[in-house]
C-alpha positions, 0 to 999 in steps of 0.5 A: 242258111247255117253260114249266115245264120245263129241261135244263141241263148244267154245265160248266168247266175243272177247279177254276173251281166247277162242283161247288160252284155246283151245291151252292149252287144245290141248297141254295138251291132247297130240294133239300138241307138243308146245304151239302156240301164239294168239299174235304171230300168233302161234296157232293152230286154227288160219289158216288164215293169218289175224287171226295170224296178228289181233289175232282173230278168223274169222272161226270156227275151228274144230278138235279133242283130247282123254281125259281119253278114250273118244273124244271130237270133239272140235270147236273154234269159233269166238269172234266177233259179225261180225261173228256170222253166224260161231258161228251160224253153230256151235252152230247147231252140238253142244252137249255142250259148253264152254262159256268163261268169263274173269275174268277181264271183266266179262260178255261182250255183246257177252256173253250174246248173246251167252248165249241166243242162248245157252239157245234157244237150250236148249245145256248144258254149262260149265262156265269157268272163265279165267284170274283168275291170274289177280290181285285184281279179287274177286271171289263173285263179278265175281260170282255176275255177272256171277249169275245176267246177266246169270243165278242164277244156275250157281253153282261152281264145283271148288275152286281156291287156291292162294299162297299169291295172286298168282294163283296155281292151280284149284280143284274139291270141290267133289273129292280133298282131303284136301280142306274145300269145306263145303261153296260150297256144301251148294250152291249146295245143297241149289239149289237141294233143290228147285228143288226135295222135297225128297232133300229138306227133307233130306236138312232140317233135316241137313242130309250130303250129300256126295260128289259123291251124290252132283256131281251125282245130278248136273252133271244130271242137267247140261245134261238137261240144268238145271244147269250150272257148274262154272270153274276157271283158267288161260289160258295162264299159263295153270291152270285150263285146265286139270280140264277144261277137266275133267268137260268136261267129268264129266257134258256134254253130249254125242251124242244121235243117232243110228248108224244103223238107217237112214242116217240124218246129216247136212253139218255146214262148208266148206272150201279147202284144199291145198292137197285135194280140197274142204272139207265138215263138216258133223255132223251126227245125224244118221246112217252111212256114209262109203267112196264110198257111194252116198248120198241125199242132201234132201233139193235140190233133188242132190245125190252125191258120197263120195270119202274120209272121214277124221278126224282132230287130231291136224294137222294130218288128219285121214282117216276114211272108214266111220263115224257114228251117232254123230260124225263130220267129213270132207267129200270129193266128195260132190262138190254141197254141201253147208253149211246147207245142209241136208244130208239124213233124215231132221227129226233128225237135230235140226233147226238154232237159227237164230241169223246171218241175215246181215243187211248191204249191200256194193259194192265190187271194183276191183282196177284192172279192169283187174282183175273183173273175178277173183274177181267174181269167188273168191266171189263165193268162199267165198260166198260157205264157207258162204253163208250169203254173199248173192253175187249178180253179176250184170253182165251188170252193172259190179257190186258186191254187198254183205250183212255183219255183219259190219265193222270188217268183211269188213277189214278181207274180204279185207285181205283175198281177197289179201292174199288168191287170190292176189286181191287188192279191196275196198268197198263202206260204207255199207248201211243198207238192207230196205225191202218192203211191199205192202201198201194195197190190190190189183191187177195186170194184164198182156195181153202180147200179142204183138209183136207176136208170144207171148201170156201170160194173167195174173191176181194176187192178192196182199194182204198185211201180217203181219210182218215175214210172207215172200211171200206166193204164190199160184194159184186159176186157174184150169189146164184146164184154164192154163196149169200145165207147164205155172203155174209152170213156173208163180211160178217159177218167183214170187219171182224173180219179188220180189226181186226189188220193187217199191224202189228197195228193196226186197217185203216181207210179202205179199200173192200172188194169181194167180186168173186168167191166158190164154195161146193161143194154137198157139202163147204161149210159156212157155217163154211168162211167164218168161217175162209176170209174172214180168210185172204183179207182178209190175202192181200190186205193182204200183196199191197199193205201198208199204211202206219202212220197216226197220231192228230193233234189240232188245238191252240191255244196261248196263252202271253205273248209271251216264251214264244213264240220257245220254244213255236215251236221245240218245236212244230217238234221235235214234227212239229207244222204251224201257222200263224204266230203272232199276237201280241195284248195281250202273248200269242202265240198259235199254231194249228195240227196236231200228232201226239199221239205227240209231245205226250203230256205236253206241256200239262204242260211248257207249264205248267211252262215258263209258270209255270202262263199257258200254256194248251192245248188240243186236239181230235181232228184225225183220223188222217194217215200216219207220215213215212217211218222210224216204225215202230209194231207191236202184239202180235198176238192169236191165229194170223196167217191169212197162215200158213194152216195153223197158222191153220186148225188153230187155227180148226178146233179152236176150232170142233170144241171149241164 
């Protein structure tokens, strides 16, 4: 399977060509008959209806094409930082990659966070600078850069050749006849050199090595994620692509698994087909999986039956009996599947790189009332093709609430929701997502006794954890103090209780420990304990407060050096902490943590401030405690358990009317 087969994912910042290169590489593998358009609204892996109207890409689109003998299963992710959650998902199921640079722009700030989740997951990767056909582009200064920010073993694999300045065509420096590769071979070897000292040996005493030895030594290295090969061409006038391919086959791996083992994959994308209903995407890393089969969803305890299996070949669907240990393919009857779900064994699919955490929460309005039902079940609907959504339905409130990346992704959520469901909506600005943490140790206690029959007593104790910790739970009561069915019950509840604090926000990083618990033969009912655990958890809270946490991001900020005295000074006002700046090649450069309250619209600024050279980027930096005078609060949802009586009444009706 692995010599015949590949699972590439593309990606890019925005507008470096990544669409477009996936185009070209369709129609020149015989997959489509005619070249679509990114500005038209004509290419293939643009579906949606706001894709073709803005020109980008806002899912991840897989499908498949034969080159010399082999498939390559082939996903086109989007470019924008708002969507990083596809690119994410992508990024799991990948066994190599294609990271588009443009040759005009160079390495952008989603290069570079790209490049880290790459790197973090050790998957082997092709450079592929485009736009080569662009005027006064130097090929040293696009090197420099590429070697600088990315990696000092991205190596060049090919020569472009020009026709008095006019790009003509990219070659191969190992297998062209009639090119003086010399200057490249001696990079090449020069950095086999360092790393193998027979190499080096045979490097020293001046011995040539051939050509096919170079690429065999390399292309090695490339498969274990050591090195990475450097391509040129140009997308848009289809130069470069088919040697863009040959690479593909040349240098990136192909899928580890066995075919006849246990059945382990993961399921990385859903959508709907119009014909078909709801299609899953699964990668398996193991075993097989045939039509009619009934599968575990071990993450959850489900067991589900397929009803079809089907391939993407350009636009023509291939229906598949079965498919095998790693290949991707769309799975149909799995109607409880979502996406990162673990398909059979979990021991052979590689974890998330954990880039995608949504740090922005806003509120959905229907501009028809009337129509309030069916933006619930369209959300619901999107909320199942990505789940970082995080919808929250308040019923009694009749309010919507999601989590998103940014501003980008609200105005193509508005499009989608017109366009695929016929809803007009709009959104509150986005606020940021504050956590909470309790400010010291603690207790709290229930005796929920009253009105009668009823009878639920509970101690816990609250201790505060480091940060990232999330909420650890467990009971010191022994089943013959409380019984097994109440303390479940109890656990069930904990982190619902949680999920609003003192300010409204979720409590994390703290240890929960139930050290004391009473039922009544008589008057208790496991429902006591619904309504009895989010009491005490509050008591608790209420005893120790808690402190407001915000979101942080690590950034890296590259401007040229008369931007730098001002970047410095507006990370100050911002609460940033950073590192001292370094200056190289006329570019100040500066690292370091800063509050994403703060610097909500500031890449937007730094572009404008830089006339378009300033470049950042950021990455989740987990959440740290508010200085002193930040107050954060959020609306909350349904009765507070610290007022007892009200919330039992309330809770109490809720059950009566179920």
């Amino acid at each position: 399977m692995a010599k015949h087969h590949r699972n590439v994912g593309i990606f890019a910042h925005v507008d470096a060509g990544k669409t477009t290169t996936t185009e070209q590489i369709l129609y020149q593998s015989g997959v489509i008959r005619a070249l679509g358009s990114v500005n038209e609204g004509t290419a293939f892996t643009d579906s949606l209806d706001i894709e073709k109207q803005r020109g980008i890409s806002v899912k991840a689109a897989a499908t498949s094409f034969v080159w010399k003998d082999c498939t390559v299963n082939l996903v086109d992710t989007p470019g924008h930082i708002d969507f990083i959650s596809e690119v994410e998902r992508s990024l799991r199921v990948m066994d190599g990659a294609i990271l588009i640079i443009s040759a005009a722009d160079g390495v952008q700030a989603q290069t570079e966070t790209i490049w880290k989740a790459l790197r973090k997951l050790h998957i082997p990767t092709i450079i592929y600078v485009n736009k080569m056909d662009r005027p006064a582009i130097s090929l040293t200064d696009i090197m420099d850069n590429i070697t600088s920010l990315l990696s000092p073993a991205a190596l060049p694999v090919q020569q472009v050749q020009f026709d008095h300045e006019v790009l003509r065509e990219a070659v191969s420096i190992f297998t062209e006849d009639g090119i003086d590769a010399r200057e490249e071979h001696n990079i090449i070897a020069e950095w086999l050199a360092d790393q193998d000292e027979e190499f080096l040996e045979r490097f020293i005493e001046g011995e040539e090595i051939p050509p096919d030895e170079l690429q065999e030594r390399i292309a090695a290295e490339v498969r274990h994620g050591n090195a990475f090969p450097v391509c040129f061409g140009s997308s848009q006038k289809g130069i470069g692509i088919r040697e863009l391919m040959e690479a593909i086959i040349d240098y990136l791996p192909g899928p580890a698994g066995n075919a006849d083992g246990p059945l382990s994959g993961v399921v990385f994308k859903v959508e709907r087909d119009k014909s078909m209903g709801r299609a899953v995407y699964i990668r398996l890393y193991n075993g097989k999986l045939h039509t009619r089969d009934t599968v575990t969803i071990m993450n959850r305890g489900l067991e589900e039956k397929v009803t079809q299996i089907r391939k993407l070949e350009g636009r023509k669907a291939i229906d598949l009996g079965q498919f095998e240990a790693g290949d991707i393919a769309a799975v149909y009857g799995l109607h409880e599947a979502q996406i990162g779900d673990i398909i059979g064994s979990e021991s052979y699919v590689p974890p998330l790189p954990g880039m995608a955490v949504p740090l922005l929460t806003v509120q959905v309005h229907c501009k028809d009332n009337a129509q309030y039902p069916s933006l619930i079940a369209a959300l619901q609907e999107l909320s199942d093709e990505d789940p970082l959504l995080g919808l929250t339905w308040l019923k009694d409130e009749r309010e919507l609430h999601l989590k998103v990346m940014g501003s980008i992704q609200l105005e193509i959520l508005e499009s989608i929701l017109l366009s695929r469901f016929g809803l007009a909506v709009t959104f509150d600005p986005p606020s940021v997502i504050y956590k909470e943490t309790p400010a010291a140790e603690g207790e709290g206690f229930i005796a929920y006794t009253m009105p009668k029959p009823c009878w639920a007593v509970l101690r816990f104790a609250i201790r505060p954890l480091p940060r990232g910790s999330g909420l650890v739970y467990r009971s010191e009561v022994r089943y013959d103090h409380l019984l097994e069915r109440y303390q479940n019950e109890v656990a069930r509840r904990v982190p619902e209780a949680l999920e609003q604090g003192l300010s409204g926000w979720e409590v994390t990083d703290l240890e929960v420990v139930l050290t004391y618990g009473e039922h009544h033969v008589w008057h208790t009912h496991p429902l006591d304990f619904v309504v009895a655990t989010p009491m005490g958890i509050m008591d608790g809270l209420d005893q120790v407060r808690t402190t407001l946490l915000e979101p942080m991001q690590h950034f890296r900020i590259t401007v040229p050096e008369e931007n730098g005295g001002k970047v410095l000074s507006e990370l100050v006002h911002m609460r940033a902490v950073f590192e001292a700046p370094y200056i190289a090649h006329g570019r100040c450069t500066v690292e370091g943590i800063i509050p994403v309250a703060t610097s909500l619209n500031y890449p937007i600024q730094l572009r404008s401030e830089t006339k378009g050279s300033g470049i950042m980027t950021t990455s989740y930096a987990g959440y740290q405690a508010c200085p002193e005078g930040i107050i954060a609060t959020r609306k909350r949802r349904g009765v507070d358990p610290r007022d007892q009586s009200r919330y039992i009444l309330a809770v109490r009706n809720a059950i009566s009317s179920s």
